[in-house]
VMD Tcl script that draws the C-alpha trace (Angstrom):
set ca {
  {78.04 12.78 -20.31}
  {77.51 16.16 -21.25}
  {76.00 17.23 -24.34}
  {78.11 19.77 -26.10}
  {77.97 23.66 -26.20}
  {76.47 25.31 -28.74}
  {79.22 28.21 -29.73}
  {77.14 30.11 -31.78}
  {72.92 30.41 -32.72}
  {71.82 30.70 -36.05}
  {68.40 31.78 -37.57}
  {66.91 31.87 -40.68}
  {68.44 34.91 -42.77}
  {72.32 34.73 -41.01}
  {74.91 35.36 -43.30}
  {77.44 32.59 -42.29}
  {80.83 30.79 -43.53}
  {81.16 26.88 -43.91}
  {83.73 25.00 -44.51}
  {83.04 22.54 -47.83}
  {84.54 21.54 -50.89}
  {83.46 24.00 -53.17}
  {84.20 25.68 -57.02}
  {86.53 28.46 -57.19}
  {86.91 29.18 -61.02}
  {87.26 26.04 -62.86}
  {88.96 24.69 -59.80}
  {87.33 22.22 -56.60}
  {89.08 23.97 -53.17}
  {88.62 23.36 -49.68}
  {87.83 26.34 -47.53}
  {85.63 28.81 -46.08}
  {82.90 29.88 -48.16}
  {80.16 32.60 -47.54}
  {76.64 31.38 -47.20}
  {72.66 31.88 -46.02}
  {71.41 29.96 -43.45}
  {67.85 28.96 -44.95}
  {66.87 26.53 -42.07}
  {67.28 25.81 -38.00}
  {66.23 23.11 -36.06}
  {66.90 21.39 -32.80}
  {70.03 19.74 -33.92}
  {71.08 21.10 -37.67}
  {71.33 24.33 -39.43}
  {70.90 23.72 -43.33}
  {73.02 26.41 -45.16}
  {72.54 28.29 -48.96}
  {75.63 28.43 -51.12}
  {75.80 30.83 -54.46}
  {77.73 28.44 -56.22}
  {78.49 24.49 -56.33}
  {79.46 22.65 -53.07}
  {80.47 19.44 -52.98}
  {79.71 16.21 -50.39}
  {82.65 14.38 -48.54}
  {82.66 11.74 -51.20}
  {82.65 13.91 -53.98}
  {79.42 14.09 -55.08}
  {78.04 17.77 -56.13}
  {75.27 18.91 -54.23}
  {73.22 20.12 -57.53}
  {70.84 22.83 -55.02}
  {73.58 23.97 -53.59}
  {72.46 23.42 -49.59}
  {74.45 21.47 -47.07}
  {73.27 20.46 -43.84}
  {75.71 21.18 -40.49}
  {74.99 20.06 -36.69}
  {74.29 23.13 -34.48}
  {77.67 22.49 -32.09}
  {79.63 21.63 -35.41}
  {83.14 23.15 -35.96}
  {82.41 23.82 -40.24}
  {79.78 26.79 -39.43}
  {80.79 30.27 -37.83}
  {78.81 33.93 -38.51}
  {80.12 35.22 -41.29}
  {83.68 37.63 -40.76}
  {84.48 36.22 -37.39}
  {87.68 33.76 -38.46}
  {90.76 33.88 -39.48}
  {91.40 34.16 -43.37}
  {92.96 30.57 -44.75}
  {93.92 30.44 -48.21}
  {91.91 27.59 -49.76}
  {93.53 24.26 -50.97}
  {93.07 23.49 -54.14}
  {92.71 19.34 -55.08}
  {94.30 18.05 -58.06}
  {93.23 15.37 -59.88}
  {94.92 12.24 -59.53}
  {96.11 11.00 -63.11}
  {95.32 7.75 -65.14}
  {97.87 5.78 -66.18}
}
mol new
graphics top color blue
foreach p $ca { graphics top sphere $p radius 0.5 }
foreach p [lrange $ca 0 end-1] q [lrange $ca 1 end] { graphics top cylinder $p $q radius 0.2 }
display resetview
C-alpha cells in the first residue's frame, strides 16, 4: 500500500474553496464555497466559512468550521477550479 498524495499544502491564513452544503440566500446548495483555513495538522486541515455550512446529515455546523483530510478531493486553493453552478435541495413535502 501506498499512502496517498497530497495534491495541494495548506497553512494557516490560505484562502481556499470546499465543497459543503451551505446557505445561499434563504436556500441550502451544494457547491464550492470560499473559505480560511484556520488550522493544519498531520492529517486534516480545519476550514472557516462566512456563513452557515452544513454536515452530511444535515445538521448545521453553528461556528461555521468543517474539518477536511489533507489528500481529500472537497478542498482546493481558492480560484484554481472550474466554476459549477450550485444545486440547490428542495425539501421533500409532507403528506
Amino acid at each position: 500500500m501506498r499512502s496517498p498524495t497530497v495534491e495541494y499544502t495548506f497553512n494557516p491564513g490560505d484562502v481556499v474553496e470546499a465543497l459543503c452544503d451551505h446557505e445561499k440566500g434563504s436556500d441550502r446548495v451544494h457547491g464550492w464555497l470560499k473559505g480560511i483555513v484556520v488550522q493544519v495538522d498531520n492529517k486534516m486541515v480545519a476550514v472557516q466559512f462566512r456563513t452557515n455550512v452544513f454536515l452530511t446529515d444535515g445538521w448545521m455546523v453553528p461556528d461555521r468550521i468543517l474539518w477536511y483530510t489533507t489528500h481529500s478531493d472537497q478542498i482546493r486553493p481558492a480560484g484554481s477550479g472550474k466554476k459549477i453552478p450550485p444545486v440547490v435541495k428542495k425539501d421533500i413535502p409532507d403528506y
